[in-house]
PDB file as gemmi writes it, atoms N, CA and C in Angstrom:
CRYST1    1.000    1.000    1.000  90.00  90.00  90.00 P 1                      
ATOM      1  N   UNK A   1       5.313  44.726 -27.337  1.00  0.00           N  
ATOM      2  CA  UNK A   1       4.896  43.626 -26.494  1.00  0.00           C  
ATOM      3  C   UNK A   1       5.268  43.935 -25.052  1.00  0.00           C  
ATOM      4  N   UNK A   2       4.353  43.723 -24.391  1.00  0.00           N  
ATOM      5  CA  UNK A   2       4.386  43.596 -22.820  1.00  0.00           C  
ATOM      6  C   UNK A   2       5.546  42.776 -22.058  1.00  0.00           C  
ATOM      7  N   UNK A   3       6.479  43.300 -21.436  1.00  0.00           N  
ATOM      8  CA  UNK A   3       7.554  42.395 -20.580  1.00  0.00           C  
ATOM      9  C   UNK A   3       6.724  41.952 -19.388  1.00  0.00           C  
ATOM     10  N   UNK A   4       7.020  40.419 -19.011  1.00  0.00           N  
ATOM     11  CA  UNK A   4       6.139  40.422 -17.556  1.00  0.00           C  
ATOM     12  C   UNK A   4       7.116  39.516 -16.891  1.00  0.00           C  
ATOM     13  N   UNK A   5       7.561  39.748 -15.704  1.00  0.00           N  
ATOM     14  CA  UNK A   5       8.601  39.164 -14.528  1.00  0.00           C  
ATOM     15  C   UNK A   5       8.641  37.591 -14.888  1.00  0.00           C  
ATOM     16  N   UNK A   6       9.665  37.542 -14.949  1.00  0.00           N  
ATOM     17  CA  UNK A   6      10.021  35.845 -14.823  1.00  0.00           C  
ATOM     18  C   UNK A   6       9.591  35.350 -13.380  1.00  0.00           C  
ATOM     19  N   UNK A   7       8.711  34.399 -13.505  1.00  0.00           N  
ATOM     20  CA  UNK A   7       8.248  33.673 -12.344  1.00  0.00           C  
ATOM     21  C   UNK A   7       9.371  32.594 -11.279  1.00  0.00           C  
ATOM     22  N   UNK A   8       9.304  32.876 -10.158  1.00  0.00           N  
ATOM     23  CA  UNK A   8      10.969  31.737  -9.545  1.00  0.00           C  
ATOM     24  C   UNK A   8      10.305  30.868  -8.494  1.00  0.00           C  
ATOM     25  N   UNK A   9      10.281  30.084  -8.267  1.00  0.00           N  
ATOM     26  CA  UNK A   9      10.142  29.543  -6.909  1.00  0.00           C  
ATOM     27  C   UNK A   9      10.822  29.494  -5.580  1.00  0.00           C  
ATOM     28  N   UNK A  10      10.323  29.789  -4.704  1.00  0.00           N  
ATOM     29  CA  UNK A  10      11.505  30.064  -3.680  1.00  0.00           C  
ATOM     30  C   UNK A  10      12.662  28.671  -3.245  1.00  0.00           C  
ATOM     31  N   UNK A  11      13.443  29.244  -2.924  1.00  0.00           N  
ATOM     32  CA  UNK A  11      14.741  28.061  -2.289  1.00  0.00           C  
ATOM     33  C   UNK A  11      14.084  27.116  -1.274  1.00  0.00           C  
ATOM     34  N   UNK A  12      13.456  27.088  -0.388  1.00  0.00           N  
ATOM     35  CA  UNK A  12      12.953  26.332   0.277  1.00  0.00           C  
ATOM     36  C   UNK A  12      12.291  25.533  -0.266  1.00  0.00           C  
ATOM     37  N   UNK A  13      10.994  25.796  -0.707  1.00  0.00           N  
ATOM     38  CA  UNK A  13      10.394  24.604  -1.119  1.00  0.00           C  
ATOM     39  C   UNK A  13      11.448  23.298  -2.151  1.00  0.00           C  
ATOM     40  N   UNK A  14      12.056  23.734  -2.487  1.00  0.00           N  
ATOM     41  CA  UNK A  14      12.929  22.574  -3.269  1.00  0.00           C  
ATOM     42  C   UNK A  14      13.620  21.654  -2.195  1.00  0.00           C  
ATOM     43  N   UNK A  15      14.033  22.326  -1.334  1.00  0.00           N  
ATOM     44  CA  UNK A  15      14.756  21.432   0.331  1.00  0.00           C  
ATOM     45  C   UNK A  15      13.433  20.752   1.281  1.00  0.00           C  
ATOM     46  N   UNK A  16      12.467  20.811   1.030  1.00  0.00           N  
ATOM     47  CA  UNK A  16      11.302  20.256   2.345  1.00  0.00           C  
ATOM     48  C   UNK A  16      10.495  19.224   1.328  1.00  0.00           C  
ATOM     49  N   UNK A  17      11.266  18.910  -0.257  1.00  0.00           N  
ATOM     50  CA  UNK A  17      10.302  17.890  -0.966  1.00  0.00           C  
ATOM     51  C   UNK A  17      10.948  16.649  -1.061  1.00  0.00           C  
ATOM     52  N   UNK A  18      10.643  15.376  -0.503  1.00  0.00           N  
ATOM     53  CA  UNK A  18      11.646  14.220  -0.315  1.00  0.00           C  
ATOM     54  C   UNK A  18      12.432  13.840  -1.697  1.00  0.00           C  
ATOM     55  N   UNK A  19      13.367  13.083  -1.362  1.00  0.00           N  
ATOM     56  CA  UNK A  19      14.063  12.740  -2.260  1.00  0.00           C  
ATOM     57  C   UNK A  19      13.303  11.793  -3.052  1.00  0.00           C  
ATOM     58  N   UNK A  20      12.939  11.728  -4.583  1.00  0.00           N  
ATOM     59  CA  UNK A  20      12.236  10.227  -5.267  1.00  0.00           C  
ATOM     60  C   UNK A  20      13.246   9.519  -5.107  1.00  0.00           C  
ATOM     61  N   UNK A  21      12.753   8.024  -5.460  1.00  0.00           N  
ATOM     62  CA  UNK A  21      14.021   7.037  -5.367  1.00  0.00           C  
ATOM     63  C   UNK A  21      12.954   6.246  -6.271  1.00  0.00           C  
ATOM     64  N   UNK A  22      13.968   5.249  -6.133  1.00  0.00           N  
ATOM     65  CA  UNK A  22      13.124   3.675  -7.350  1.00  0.00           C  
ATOM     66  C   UNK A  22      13.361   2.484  -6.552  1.00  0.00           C  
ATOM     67  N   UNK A  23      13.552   3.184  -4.916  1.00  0.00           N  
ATOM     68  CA  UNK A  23      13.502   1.925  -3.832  1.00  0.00           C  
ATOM     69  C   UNK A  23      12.473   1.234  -3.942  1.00  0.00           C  
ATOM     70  N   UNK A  24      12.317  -0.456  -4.259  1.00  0.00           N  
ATOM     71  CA  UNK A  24      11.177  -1.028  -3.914  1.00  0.00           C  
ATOM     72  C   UNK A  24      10.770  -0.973  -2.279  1.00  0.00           C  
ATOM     73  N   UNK A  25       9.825  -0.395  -1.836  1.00  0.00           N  
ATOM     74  CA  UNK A  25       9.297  -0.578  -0.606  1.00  0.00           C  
ATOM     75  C   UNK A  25       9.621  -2.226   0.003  1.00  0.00           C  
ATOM     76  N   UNK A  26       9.880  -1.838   1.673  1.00  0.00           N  
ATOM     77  CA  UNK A  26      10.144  -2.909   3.042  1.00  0.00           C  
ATOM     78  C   UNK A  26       8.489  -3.662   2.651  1.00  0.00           C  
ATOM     79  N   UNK A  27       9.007  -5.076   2.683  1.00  0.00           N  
ATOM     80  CA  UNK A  27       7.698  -5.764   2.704  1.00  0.00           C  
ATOM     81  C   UNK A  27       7.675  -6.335   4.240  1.00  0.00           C  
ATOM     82  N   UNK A  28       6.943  -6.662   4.634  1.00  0.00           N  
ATOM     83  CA  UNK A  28       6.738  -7.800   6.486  1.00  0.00           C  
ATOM     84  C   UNK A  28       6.507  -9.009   5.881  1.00  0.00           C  
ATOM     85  N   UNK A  29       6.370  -9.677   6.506  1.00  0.00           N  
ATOM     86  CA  UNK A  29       6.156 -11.185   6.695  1.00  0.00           C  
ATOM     87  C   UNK A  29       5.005 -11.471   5.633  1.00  0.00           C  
ATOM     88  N   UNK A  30       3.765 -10.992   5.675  1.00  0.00           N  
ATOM     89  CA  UNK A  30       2.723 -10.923   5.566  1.00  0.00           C  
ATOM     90  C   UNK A  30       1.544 -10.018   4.372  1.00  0.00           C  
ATOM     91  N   UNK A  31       1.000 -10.578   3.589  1.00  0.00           N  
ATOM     92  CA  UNK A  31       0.886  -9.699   2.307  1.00  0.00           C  
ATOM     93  C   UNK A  31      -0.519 -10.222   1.989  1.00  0.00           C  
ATOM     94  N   UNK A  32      -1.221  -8.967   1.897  1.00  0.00           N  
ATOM     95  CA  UNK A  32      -2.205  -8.762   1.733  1.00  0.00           C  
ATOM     96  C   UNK A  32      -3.121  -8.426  -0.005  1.00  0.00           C  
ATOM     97  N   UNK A  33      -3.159  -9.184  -0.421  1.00  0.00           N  
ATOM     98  CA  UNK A  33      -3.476  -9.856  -1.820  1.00  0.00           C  
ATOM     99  C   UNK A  33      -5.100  -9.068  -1.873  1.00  0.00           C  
ATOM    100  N   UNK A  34      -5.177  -8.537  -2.784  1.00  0.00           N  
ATOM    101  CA  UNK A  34      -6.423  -8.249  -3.146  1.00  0.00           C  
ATOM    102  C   UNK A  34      -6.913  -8.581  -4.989  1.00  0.00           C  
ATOM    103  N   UNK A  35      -7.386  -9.663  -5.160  1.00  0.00           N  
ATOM    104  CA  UNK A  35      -7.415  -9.914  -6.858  1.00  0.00           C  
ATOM    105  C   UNK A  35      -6.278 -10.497  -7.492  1.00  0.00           C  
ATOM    106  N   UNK A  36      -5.161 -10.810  -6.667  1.00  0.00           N  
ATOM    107  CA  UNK A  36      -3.867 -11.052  -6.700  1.00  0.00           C  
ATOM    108  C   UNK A  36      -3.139 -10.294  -6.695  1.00  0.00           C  
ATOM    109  N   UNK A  37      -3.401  -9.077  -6.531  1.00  0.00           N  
ATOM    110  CA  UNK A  37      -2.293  -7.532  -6.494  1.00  0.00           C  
ATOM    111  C   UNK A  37      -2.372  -7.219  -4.874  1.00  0.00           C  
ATOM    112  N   UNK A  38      -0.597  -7.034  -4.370  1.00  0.00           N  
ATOM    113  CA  UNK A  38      -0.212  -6.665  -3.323  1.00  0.00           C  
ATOM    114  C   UNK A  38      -0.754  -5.466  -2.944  1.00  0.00           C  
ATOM    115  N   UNK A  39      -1.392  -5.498  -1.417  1.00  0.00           N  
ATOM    116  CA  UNK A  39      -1.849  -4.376  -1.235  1.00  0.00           C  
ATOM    117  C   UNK A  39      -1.144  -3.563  -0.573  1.00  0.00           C  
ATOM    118  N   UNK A  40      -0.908  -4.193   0.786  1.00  0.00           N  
ATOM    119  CA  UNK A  40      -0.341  -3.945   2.074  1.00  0.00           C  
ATOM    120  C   UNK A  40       0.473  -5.325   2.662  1.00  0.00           C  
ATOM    121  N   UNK A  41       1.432  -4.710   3.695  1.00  0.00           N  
ATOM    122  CA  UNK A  41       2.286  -5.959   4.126  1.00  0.00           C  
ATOM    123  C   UNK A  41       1.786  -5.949   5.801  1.00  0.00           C  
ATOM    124  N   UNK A  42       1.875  -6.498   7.060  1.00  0.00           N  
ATOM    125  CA  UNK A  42       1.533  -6.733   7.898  1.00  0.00           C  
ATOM    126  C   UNK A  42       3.093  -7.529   8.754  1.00  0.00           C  
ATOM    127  N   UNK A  43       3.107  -7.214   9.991  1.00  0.00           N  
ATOM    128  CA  UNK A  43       4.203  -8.378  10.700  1.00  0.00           C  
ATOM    129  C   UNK A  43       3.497  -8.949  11.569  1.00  0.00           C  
ATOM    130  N   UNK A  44       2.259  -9.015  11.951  1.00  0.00           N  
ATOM    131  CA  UNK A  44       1.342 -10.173  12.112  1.00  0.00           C  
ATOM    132  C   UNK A  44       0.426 -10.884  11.620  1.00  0.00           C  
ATOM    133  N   UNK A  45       0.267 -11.808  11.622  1.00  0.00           N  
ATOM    134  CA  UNK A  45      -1.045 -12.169  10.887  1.00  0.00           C  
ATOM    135  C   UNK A  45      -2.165 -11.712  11.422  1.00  0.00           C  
ATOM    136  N   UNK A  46      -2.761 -11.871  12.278  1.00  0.00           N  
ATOM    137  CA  UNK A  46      -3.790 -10.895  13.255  1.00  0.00           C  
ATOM    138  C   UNK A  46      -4.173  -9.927  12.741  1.00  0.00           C  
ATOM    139  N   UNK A  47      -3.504  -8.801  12.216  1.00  0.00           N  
ATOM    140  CA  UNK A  47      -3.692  -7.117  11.461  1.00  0.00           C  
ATOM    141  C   UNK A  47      -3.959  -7.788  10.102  1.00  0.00           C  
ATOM    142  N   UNK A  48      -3.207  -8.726   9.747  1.00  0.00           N  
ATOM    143  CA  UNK A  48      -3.386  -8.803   8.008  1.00  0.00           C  
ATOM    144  C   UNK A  48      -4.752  -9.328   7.740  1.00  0.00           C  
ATOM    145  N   UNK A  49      -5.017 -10.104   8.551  1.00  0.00           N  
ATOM    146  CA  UNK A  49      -6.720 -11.034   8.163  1.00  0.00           C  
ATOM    147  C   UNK A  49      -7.604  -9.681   8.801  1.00  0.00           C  
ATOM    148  N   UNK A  50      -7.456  -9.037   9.766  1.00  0.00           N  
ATOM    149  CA  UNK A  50      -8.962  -7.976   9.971  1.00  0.00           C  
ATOM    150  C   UNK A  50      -8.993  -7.076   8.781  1.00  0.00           C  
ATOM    151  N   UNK A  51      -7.656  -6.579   8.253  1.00  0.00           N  
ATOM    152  CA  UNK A  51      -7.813  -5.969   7.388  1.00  0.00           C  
ATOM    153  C   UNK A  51      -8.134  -6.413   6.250  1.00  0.00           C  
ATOM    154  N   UNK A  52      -8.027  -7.444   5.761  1.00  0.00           N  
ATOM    155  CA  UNK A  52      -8.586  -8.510   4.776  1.00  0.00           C  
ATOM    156  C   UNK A  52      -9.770  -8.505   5.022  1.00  0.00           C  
ATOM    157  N   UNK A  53     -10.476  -8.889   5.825  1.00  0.00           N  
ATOM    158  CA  UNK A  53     -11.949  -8.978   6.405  1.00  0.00           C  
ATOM    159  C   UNK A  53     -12.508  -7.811   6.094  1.00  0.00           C  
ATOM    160  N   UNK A  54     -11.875  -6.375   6.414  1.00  0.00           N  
ATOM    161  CA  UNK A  54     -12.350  -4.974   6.479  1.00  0.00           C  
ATOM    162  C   UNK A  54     -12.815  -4.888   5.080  1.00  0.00           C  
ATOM    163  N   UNK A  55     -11.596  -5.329   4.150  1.00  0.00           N  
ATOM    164  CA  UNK A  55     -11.846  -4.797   2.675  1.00  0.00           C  
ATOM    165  C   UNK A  55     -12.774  -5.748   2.183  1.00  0.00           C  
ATOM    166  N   UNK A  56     -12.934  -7.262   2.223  1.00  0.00           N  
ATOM    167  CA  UNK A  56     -13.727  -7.815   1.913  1.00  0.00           C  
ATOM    168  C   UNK A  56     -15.340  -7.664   2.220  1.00  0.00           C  
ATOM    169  N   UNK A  57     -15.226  -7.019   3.621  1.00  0.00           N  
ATOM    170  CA  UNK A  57     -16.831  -6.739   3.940  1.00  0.00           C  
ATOM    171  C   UNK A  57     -16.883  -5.380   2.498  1.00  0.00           C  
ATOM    172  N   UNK A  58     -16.015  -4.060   2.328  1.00  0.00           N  
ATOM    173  CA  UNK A  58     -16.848  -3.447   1.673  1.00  0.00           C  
ATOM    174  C   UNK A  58     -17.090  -3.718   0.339  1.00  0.00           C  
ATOM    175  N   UNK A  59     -16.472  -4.427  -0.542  1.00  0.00           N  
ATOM    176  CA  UNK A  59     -16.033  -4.817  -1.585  1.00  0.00           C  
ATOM    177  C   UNK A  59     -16.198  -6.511  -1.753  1.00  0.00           C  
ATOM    178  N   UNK A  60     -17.498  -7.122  -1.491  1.00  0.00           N  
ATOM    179  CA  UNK A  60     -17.765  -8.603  -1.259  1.00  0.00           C  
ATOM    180  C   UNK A  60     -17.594  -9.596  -2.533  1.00  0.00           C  
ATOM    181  N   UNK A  61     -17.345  -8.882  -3.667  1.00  0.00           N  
ATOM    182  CA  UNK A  61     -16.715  -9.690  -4.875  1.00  0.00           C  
ATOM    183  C   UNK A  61     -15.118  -9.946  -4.985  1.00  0.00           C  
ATOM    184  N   UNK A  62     -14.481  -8.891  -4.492  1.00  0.00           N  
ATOM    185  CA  UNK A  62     -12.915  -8.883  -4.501  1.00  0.00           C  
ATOM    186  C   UNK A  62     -12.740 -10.622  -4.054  1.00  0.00           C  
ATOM    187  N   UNK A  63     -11.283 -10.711  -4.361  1.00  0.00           N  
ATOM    188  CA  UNK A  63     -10.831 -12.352  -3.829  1.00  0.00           C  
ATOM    189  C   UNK A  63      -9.338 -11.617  -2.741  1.00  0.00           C  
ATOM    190  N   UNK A  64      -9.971 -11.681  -1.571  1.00  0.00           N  
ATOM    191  CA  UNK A  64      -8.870 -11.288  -0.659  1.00  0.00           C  
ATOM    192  C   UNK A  64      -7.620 -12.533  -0.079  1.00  0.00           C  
ATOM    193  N   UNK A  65      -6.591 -12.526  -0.418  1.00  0.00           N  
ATOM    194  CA  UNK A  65      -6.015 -13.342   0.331  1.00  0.00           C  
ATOM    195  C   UNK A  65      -4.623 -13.056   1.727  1.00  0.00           C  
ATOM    196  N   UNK A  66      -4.426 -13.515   2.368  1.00  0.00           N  
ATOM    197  CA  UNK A  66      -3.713 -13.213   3.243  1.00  0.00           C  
ATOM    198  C   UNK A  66      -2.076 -14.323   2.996  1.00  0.00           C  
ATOM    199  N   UNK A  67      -1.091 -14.200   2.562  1.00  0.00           N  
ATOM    200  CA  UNK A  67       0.002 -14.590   2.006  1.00  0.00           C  
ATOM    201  C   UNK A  67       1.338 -15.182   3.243  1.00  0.00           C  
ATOM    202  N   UNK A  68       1.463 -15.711   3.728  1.00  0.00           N  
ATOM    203  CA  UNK A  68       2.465 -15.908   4.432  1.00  0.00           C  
ATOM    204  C   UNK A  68       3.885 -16.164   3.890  1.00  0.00           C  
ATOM    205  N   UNK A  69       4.922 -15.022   3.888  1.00  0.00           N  
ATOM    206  CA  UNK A  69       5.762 -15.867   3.124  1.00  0.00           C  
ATOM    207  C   UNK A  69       7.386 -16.091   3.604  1.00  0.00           C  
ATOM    208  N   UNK A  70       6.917 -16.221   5.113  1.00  0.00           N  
ATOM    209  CA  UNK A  70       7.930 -17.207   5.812  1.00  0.00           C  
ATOM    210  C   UNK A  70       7.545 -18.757   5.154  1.00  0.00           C  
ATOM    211  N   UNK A  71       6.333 -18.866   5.801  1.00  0.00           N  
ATOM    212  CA  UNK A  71       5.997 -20.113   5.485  1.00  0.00           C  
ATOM    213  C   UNK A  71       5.631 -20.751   3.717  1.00  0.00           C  
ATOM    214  N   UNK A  72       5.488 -19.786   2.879  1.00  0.00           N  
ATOM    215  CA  UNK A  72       5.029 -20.040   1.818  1.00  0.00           C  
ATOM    216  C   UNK A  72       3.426 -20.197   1.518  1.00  0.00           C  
ATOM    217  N   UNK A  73       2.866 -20.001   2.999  1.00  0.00           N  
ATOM    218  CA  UNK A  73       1.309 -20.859   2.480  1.00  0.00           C  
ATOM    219  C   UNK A  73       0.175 -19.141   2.389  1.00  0.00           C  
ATOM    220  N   UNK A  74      -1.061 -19.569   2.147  1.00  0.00           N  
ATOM    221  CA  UNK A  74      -2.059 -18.422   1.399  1.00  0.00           C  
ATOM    222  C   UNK A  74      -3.390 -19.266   1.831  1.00  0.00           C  
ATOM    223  N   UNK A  75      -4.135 -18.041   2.569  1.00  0.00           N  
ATOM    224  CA  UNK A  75      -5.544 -18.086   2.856  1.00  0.00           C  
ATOM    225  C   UNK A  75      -6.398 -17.229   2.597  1.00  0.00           C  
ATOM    226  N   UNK A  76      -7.713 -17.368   1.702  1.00  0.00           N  
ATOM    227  CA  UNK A  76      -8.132 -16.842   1.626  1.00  0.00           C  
ATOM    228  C   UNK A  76      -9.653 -16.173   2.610  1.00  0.00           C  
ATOM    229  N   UNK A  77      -9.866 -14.785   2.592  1.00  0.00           N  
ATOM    230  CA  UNK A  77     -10.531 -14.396   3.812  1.00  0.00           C  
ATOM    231  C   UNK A  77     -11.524 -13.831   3.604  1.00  0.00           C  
ATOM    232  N   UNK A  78     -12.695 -14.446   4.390  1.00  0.00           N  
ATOM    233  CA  UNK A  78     -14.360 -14.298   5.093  1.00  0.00           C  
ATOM    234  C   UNK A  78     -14.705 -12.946   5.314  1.00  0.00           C  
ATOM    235  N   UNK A  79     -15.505 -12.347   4.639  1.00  0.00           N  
ATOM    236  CA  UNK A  79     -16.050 -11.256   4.685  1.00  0.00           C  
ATOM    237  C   UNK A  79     -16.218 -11.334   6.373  1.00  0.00           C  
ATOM    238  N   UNK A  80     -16.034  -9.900   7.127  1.00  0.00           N  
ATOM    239  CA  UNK A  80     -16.325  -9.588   8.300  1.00  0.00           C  
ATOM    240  C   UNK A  80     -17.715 -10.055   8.555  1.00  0.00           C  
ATOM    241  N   UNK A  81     -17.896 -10.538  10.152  1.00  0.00           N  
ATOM    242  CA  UNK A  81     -19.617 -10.674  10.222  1.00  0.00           C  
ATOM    243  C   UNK A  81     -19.738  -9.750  11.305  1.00  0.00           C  
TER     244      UNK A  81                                                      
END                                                                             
């Protein structure tokens, strides 16, 4: 039988690949609901509704909502015109 080189990976690449973690991700103020699943977070409302709008224009069945949850309250958002 044929001997063939043990394959290694170099030392570097193991140091330049981030650490995993099981950190739940920084949320903002602001949460961007698509079907009821979190999409994206926002620290204005301003960014959270265009982008709501954005996804709703391409995707016009989705149920987009925009979440406030300083305040507790939820709107849902108008396809772009």
């Amino acid at each position: 039988m044929l001997a063939r080189p043990t394959l290694k990976r170099p030392d570097d690449h193991l140091e330049s690949r981030p650490a995993a973690t099981q950190a739940k991700p920084t949320e903002e103020r602001f949460l961007v609901k698509v079907d009821g699943q979190t999409k994206r977070s926002f620290q204005s409302k301003d960014a959270a509704v265009r982008y709501g709008a954005e996804i709703k224009s391409k995707f016009p069945v989705v149920v987009v909502t925009v979440t406030d949850t300083g305040e507790g309250t939820s709107e849902t958002v108008a396809p772009a015109q």
